[in-house]
DRENPA-3360 file (N, C-alpha, C; in nm, 2 decimals, always signed):
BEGIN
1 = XXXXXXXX = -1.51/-2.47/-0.99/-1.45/-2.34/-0.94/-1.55/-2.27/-0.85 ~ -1.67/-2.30/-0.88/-1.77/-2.19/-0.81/-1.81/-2.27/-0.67 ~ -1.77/-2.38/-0.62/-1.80/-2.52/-0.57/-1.63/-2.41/-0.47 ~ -1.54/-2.43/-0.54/-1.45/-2.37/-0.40/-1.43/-2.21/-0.37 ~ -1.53/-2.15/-0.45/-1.53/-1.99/-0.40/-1.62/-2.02/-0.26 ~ -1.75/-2.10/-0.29/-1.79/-2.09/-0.19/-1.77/-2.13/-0.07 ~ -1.66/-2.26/-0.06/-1.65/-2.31/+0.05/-1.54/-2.19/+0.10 ~ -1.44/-2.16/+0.00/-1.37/-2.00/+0.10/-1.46/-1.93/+0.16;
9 = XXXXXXXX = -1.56/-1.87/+0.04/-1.64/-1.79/+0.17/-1.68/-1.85/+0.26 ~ -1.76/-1.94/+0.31/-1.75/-2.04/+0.42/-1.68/-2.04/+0.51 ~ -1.54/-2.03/+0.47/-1.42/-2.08/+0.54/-1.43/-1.86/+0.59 ~ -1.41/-1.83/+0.53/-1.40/-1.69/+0.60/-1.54/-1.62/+0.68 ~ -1.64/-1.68/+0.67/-1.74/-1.67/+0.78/-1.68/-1.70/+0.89 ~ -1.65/-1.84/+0.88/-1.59/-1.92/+1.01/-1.48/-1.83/+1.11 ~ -1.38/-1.82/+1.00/-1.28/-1.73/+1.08/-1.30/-1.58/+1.10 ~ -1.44/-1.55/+1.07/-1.46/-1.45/+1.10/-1.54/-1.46/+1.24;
17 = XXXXXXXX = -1.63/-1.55/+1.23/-1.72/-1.56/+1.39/-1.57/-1.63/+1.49 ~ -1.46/-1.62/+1.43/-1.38/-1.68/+1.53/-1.26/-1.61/+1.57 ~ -1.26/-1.51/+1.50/-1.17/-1.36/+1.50/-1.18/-1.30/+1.68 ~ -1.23/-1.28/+1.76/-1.29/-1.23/+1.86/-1.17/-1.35/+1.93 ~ -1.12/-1.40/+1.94/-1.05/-1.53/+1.98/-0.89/-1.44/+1.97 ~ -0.86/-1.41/+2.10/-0.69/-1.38/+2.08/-0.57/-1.50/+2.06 ~ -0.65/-1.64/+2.09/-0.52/-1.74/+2.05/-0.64/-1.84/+2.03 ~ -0.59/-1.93/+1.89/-0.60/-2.06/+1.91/-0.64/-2.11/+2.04;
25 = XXXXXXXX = -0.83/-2.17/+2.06/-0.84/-2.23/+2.14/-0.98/-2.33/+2.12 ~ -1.04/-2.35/+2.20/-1.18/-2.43/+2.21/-1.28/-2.39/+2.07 ~ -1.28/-2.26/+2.02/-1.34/-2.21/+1.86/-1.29/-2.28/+1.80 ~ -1.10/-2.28/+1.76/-1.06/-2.31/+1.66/-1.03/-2.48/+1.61 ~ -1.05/-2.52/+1.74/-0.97/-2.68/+1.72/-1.15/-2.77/+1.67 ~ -1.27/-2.69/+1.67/-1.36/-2.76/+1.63/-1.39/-2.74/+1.47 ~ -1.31/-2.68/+1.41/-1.31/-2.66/+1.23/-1.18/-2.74/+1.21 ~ -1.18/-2.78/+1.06/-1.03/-2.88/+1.04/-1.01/-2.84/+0.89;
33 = XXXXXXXX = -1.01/-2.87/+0.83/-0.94/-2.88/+0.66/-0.90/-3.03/+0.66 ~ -0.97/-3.11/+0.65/-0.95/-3.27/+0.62/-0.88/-3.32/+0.47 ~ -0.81/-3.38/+0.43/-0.75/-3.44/+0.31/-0.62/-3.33/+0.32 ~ -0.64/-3.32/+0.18/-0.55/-3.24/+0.10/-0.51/-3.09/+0.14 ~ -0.63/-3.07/+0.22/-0.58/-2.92/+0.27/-0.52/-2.87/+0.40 ~ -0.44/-3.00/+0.43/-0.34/-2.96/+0.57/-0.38/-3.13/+0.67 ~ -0.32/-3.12/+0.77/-0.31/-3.21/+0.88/-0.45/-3.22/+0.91 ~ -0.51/-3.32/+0.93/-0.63/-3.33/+1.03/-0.58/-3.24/+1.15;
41 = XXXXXXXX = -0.67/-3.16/+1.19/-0.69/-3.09/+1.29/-0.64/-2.93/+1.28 ~ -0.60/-2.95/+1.11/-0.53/-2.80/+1.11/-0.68/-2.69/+1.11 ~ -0.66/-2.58/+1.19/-0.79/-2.48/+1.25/-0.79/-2.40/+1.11 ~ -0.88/-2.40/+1.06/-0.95/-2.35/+0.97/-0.87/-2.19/+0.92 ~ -0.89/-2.13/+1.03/-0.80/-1.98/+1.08/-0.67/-1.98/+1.01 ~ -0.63/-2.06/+1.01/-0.46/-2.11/+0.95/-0.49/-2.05/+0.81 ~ -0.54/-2.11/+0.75/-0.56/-2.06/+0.59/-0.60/-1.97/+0.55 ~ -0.52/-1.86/+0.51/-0.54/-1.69/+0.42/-0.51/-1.70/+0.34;
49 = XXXXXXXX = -0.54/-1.57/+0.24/-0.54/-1.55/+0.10/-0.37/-1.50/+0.10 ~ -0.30/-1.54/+0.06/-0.17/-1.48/+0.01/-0.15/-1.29/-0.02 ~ -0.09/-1.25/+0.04/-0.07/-1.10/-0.03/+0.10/-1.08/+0.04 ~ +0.14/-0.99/-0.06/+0.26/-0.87/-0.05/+0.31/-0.79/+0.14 ~ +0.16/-0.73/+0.10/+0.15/-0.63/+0.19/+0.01/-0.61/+0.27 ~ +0.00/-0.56/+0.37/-0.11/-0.63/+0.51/-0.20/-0.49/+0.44 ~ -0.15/-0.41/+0.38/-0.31/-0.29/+0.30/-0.22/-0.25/+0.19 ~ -0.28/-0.20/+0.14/-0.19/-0.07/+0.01/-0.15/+0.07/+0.00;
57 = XXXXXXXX = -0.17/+0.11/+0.18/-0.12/+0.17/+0.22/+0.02/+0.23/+0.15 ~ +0.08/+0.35/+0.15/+0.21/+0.33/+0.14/+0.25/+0.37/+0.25 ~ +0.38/+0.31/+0.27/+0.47/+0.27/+0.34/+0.48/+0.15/+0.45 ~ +0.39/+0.09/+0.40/+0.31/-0.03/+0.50/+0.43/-0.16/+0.50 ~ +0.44/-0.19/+0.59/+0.57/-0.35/+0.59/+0.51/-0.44/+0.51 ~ +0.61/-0.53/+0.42/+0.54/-0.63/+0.45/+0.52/-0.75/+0.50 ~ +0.47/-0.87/+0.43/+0.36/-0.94/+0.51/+0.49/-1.04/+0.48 ~ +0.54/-1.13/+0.66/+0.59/-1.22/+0.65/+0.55/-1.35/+0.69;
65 = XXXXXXXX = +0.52/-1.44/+0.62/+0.47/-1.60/+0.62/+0.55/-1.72/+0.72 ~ +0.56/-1.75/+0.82/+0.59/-1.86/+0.91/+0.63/-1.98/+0.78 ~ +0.76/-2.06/+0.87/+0.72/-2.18/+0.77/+0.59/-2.25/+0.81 ~ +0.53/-2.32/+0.75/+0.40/-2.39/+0.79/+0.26/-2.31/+0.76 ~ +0.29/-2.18/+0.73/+0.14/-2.09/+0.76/+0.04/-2.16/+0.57 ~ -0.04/-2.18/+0.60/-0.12/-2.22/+0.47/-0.17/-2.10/+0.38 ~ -0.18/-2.09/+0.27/-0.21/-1.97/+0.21/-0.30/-1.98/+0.07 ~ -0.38/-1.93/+0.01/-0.47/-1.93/-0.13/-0.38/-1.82/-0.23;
73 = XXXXXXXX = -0.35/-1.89/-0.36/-0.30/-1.77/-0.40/-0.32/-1.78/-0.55 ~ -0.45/-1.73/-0.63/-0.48/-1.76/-0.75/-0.57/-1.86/-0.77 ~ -0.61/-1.89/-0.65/-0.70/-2.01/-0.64/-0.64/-2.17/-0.60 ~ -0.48/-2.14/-0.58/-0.39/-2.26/-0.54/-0.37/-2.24/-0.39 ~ -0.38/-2.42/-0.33/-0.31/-2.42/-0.21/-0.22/-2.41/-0.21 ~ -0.12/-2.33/-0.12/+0.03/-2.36/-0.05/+0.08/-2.39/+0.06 ~ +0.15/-2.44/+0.12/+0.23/-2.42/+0.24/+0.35/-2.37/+0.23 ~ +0.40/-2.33/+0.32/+0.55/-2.25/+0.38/+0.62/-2.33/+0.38;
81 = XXXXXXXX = +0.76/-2.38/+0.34/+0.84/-2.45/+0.38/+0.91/-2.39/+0.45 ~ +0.96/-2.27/+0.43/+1.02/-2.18/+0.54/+0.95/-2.01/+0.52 ~ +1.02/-1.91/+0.58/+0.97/-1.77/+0.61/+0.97/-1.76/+0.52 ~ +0.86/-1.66/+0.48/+0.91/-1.57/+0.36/+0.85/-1.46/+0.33 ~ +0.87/-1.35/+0.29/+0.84/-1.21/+0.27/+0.81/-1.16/+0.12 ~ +0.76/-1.15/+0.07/+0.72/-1.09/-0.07/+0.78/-1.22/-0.18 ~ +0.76/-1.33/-0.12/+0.80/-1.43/-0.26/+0.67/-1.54/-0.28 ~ +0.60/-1.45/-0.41/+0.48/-1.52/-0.46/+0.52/-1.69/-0.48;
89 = XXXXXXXX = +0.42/-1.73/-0.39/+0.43/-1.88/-0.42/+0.47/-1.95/-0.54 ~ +0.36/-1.94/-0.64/+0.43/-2.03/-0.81/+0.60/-1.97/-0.82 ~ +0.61/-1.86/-0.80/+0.76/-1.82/-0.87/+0.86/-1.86/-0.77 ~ +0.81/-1.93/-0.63/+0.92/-1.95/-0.53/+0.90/-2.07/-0.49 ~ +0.88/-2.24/-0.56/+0.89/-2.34/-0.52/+0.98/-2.41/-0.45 ~ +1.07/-2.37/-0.39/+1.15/-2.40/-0.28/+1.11/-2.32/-0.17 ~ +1.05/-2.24/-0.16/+0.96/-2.20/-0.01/+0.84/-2.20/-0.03 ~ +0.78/-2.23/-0.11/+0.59/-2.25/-0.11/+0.60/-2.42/-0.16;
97 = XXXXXXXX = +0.53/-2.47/-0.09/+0.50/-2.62/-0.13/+0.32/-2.59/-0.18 ~ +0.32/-2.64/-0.31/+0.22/-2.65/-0.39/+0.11/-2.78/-0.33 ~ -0.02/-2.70/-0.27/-0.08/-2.88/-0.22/-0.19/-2.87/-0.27 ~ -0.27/-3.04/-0.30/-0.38/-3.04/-0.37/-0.52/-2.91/-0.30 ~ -0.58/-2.92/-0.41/-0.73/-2.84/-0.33/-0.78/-2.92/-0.21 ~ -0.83/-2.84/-0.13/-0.90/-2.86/+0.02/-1.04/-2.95/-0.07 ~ -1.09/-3.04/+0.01/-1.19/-3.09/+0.02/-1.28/-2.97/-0.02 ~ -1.40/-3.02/-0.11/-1.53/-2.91/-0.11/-1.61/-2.92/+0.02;
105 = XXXXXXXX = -1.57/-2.95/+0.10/-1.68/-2.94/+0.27/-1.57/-2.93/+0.38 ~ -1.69/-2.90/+0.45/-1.64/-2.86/+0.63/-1.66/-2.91/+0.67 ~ -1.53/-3.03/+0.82/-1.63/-3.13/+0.85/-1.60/-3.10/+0.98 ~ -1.66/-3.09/+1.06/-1.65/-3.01/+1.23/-1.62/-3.18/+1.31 ~ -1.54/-3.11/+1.40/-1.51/-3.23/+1.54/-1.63/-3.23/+1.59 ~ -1.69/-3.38/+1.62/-1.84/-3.44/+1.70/-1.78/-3.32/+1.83 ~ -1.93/-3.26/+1.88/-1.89/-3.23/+2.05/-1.79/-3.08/+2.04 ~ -1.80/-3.05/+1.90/-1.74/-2.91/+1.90/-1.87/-2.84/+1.87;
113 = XXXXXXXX = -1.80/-2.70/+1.96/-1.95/-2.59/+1.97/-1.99/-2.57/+1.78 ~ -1.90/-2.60/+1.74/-1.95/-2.60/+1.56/-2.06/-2.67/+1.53 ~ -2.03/-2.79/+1.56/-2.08/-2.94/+1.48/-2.21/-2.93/+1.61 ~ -2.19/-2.89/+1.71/-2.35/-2.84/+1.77/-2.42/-2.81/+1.73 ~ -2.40/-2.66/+1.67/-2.48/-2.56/+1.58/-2.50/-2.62/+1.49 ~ -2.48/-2.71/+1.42/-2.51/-2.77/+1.28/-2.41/-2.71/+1.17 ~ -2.27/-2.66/+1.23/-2.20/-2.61/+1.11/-2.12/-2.73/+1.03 ~ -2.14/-2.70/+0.88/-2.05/-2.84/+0.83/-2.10/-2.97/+0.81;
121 = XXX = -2.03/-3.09/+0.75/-2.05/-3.16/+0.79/-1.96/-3.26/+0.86 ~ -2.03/-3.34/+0.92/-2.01/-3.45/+1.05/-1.90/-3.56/+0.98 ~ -1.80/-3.57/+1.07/-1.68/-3.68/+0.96/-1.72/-3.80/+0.96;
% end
């Protein structure tokens, strides 16, 4: 368990030095989630923590999920089978698809500004 707290944090460094990015581009396609935690080449950025509502705000909308968008929720991978708005993954298995844990490492595209820096490792 403590083996994938860290690689989240990891993973939210990443998408944090990559935040500054208004679309999917040259940052994002050099991080991946290899195996079990999405398509080869899915951008790192893709995967957030699951929530209700975007603050706790009241009166705040809430938070609606794309089919496809990847999400952490309890320490479980999910994916979207289709939209959905306030329906916790375990209680909604016809729109959350349950997927194995992400790999414990990062493995950067050769010739990405990542895998330059030395972030991760090399596939």
């Amino acid at each position: 368990m403590h083996r994938r707290v860290v690689v989240l944090a990891f993973l939210a460094l990443v998408a944090t030095a990559c935040s500054d990015a208004s679309e999917a581009g040259p940052a994002d396609s050099g991080t991946v989630l290899p195996d079990g935690g999405g398509d080869a080449g899915t951008p790192t950025r893709a995967l957030e923590l699951w929530t209700a509502r975007a603050t706790l705000a009241p009166g705040m909308p809430p938070v609606t999920y794309a089919a496809g968008r990847l999400v952490m929720y309890d320490g479980q991978l999910y994916r979207a089978r289709s939209a959905s708005t306030e329906q916790v993954p375990p209680e909604h298995p016809a729109v959350w698809e349950r997927l194995p844990p992400p790999v414990d490492d990062l493995r950067t595209a050769p010739g990405s500004e990542w895998a330059e820096r030395g972030v991760g490792l090399l596939p």
